[in-house]
MDAnalysis code that builds the backbone (N, CA, C; Angstrom):
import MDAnalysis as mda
import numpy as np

u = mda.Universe.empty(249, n_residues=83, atom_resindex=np.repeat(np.arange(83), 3), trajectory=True)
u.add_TopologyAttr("name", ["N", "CA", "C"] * 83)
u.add_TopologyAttr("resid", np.arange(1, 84))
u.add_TopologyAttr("resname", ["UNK", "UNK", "UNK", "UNK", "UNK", "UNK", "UNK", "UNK", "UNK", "UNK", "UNK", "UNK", "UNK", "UNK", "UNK", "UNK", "UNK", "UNK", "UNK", "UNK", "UNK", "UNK", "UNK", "UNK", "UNK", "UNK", "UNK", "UNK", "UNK", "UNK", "UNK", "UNK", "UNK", "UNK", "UNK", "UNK", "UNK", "UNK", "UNK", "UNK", "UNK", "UNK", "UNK", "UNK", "UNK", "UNK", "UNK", "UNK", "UNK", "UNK", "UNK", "UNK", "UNK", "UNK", "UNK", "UNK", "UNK", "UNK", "UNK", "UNK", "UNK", "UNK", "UNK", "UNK", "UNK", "UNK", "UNK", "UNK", "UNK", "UNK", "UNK", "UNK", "UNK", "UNK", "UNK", "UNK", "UNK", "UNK", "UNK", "UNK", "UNK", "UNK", "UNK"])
u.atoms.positions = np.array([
    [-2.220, -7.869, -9.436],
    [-1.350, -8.207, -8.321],
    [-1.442, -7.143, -7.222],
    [-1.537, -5.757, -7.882],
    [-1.451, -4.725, -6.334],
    [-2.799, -5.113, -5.990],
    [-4.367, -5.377, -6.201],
    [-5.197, -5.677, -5.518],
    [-4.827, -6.530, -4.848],
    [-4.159, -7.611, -5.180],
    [-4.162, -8.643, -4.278],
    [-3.395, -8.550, -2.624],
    [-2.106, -7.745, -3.468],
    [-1.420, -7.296, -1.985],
    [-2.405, -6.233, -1.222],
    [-2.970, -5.192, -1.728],
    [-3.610, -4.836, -1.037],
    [-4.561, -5.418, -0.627],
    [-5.459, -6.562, -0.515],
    [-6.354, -6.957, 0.271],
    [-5.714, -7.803, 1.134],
    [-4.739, -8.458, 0.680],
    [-3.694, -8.640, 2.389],
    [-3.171, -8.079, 3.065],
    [-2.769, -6.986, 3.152],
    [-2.766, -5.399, 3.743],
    [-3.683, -5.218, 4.357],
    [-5.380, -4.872, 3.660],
    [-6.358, -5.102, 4.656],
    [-6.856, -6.023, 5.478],
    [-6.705, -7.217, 5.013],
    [-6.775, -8.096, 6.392],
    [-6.114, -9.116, 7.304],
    [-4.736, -8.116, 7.141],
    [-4.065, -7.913, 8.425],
    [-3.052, -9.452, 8.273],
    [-3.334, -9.988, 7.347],
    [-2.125, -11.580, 6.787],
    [-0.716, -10.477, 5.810],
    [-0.426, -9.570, 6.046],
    [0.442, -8.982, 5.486],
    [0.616, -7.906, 5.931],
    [2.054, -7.330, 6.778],
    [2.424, -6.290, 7.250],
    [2.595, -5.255, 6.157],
    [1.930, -4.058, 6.238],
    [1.437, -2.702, 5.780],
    [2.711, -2.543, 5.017],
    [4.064, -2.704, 5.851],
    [5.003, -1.760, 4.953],
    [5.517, -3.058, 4.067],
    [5.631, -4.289, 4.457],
    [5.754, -5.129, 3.204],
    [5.293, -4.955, 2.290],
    [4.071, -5.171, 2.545],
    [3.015, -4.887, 1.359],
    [3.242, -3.407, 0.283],
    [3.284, -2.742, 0.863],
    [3.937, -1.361, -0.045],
    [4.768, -1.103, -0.697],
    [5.899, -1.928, 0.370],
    [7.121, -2.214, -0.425],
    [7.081, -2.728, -1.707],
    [6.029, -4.088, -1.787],
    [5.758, -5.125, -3.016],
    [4.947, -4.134, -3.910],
    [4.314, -3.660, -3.547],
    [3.752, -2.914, -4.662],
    [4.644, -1.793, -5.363],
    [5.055, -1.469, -4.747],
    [6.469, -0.225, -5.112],
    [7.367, -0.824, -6.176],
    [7.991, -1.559, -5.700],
    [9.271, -2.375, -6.065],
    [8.716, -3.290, -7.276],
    [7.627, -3.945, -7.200],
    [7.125, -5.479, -7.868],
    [5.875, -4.901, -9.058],
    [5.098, -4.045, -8.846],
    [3.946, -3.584, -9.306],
    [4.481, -2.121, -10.270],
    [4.440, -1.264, -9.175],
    [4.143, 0.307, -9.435],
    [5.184, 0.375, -10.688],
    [6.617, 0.129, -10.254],
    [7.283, -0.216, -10.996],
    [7.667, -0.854, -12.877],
    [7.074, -1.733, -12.212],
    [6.556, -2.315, -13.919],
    [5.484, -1.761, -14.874],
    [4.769, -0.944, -13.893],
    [3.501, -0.227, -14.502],
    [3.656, 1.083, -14.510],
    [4.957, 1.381, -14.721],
    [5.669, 2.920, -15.183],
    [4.733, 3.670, -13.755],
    [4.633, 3.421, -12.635],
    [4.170, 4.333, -11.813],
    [2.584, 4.997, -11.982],
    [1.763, 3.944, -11.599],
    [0.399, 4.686, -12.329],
    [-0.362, 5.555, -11.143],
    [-0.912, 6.584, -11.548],
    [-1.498, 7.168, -10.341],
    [-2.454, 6.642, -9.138],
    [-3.126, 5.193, -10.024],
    [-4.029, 4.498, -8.635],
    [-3.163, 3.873, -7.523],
    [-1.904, 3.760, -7.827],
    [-0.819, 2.983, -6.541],
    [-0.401, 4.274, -6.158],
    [-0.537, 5.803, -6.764],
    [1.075, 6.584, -5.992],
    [0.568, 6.380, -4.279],
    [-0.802, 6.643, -3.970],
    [-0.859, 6.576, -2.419],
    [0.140, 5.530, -1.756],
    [-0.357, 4.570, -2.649],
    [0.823, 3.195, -1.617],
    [2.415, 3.133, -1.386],
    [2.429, 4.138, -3.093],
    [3.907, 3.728, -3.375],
    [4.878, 5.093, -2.329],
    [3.651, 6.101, -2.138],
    [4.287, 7.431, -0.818],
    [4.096, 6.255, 0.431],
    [3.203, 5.646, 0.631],
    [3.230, 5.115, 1.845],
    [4.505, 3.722, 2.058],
    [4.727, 3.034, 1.387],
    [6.421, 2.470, 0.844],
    [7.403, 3.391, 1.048],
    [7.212, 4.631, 0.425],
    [8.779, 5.387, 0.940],
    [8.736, 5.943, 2.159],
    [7.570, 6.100, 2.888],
    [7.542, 6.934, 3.959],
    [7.772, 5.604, 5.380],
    [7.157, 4.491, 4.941],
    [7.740, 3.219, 5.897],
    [9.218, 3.011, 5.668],
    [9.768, 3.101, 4.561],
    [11.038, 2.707, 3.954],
    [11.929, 3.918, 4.769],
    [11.759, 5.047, 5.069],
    [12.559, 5.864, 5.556],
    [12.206, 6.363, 6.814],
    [11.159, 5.825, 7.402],
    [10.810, 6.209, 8.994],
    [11.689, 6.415, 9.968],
    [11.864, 7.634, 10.587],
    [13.052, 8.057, 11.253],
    [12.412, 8.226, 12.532],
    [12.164, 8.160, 14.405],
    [11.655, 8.573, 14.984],
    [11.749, 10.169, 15.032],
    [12.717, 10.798, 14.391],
    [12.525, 12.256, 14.926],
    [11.584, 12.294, 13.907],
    [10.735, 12.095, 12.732],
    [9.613, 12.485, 11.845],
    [8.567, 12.963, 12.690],
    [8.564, 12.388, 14.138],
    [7.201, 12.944, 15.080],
    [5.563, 12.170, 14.876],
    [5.971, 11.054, 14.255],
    [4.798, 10.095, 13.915],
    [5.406, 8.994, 13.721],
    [4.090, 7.966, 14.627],
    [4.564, 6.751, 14.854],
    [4.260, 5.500, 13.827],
    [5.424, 4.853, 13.483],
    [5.579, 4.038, 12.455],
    [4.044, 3.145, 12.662],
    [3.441, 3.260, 13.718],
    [1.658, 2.484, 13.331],
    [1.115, 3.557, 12.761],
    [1.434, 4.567, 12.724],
    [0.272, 5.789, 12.546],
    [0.794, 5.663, 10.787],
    [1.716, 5.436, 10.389],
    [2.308, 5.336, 9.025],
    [1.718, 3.558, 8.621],
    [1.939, 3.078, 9.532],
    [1.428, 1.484, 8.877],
    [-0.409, 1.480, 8.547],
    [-1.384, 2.339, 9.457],
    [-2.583, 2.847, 9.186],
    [-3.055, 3.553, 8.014],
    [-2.087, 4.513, 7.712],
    [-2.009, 5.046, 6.418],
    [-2.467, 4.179, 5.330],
    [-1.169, 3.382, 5.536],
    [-1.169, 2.693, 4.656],
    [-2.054, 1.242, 4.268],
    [-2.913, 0.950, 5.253],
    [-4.040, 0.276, 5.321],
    [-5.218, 1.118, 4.817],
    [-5.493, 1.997, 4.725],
    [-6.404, 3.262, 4.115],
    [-6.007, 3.309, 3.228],
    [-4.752, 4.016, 2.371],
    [-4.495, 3.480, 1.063],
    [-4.511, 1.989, 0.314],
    [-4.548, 1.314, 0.681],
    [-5.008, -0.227, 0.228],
    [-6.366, -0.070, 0.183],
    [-6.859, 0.009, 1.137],
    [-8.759, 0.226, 1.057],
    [-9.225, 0.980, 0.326],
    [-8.578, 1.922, -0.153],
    [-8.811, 3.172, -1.452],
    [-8.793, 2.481, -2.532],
    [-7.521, 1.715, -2.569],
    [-7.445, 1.101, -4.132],
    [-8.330, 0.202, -4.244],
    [-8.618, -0.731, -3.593],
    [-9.681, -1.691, -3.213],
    [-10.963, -1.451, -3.961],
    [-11.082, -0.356, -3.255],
    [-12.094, 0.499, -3.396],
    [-12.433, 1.018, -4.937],
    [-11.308, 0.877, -5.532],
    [-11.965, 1.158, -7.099],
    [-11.236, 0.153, -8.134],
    [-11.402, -1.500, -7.603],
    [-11.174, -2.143, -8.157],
    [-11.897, -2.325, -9.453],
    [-12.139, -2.920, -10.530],
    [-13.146, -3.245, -11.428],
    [-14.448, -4.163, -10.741],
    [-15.056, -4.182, -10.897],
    [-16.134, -4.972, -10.478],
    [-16.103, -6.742, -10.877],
    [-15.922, -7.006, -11.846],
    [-15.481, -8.344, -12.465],
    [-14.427, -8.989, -11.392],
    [-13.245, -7.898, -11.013],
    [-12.100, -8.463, -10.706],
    [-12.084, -8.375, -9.097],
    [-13.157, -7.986, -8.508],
    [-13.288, -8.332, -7.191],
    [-13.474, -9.573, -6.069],
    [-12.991, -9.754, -5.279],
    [-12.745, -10.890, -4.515],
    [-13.646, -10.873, -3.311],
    [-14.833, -9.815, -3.075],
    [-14.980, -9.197, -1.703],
    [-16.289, -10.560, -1.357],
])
């Protein structure tokens, strides 16, 4: 399931911090927190608490977090790829 949100994350049919959110909340969660999501699941709390005084702009945090999706992507299993 987090591949899946993350490849809608990457192409752009799913807003970045939704998507993080779902993986956080729906995924990471159930999977006791595994280290191939923590990128997404920092990029979920860091959309989840975006303050303008942080000094970075909530796209520059939604980018992030399109790079972390492409990471995980990125070391999907081979079998279980969609590309």
């Amino acid at each position: 399931m987090a591949y899946w949100i993350a490849g809608q994350i990457v192409d752009g049919s799913l807003d970045p911090a939704t998507g993080t959110h779902l993986i956080w909340a729906d995924v990471a969660y159930d999977l006791n927190y595994p280290e191939d999501l923590q990128p997404l699941v920092s990029c979920a709390l860091n959309l989840d608490g975006w303050d303008e005084s942080w000094g970075v702009s909530v796209e520059a945090l939604k980018e992030e977090a399109i790079q972390a999706a492409e990471q995980l992507l990125s070391k999907q299993p081979p079998g279980e790829r969609r590309d």
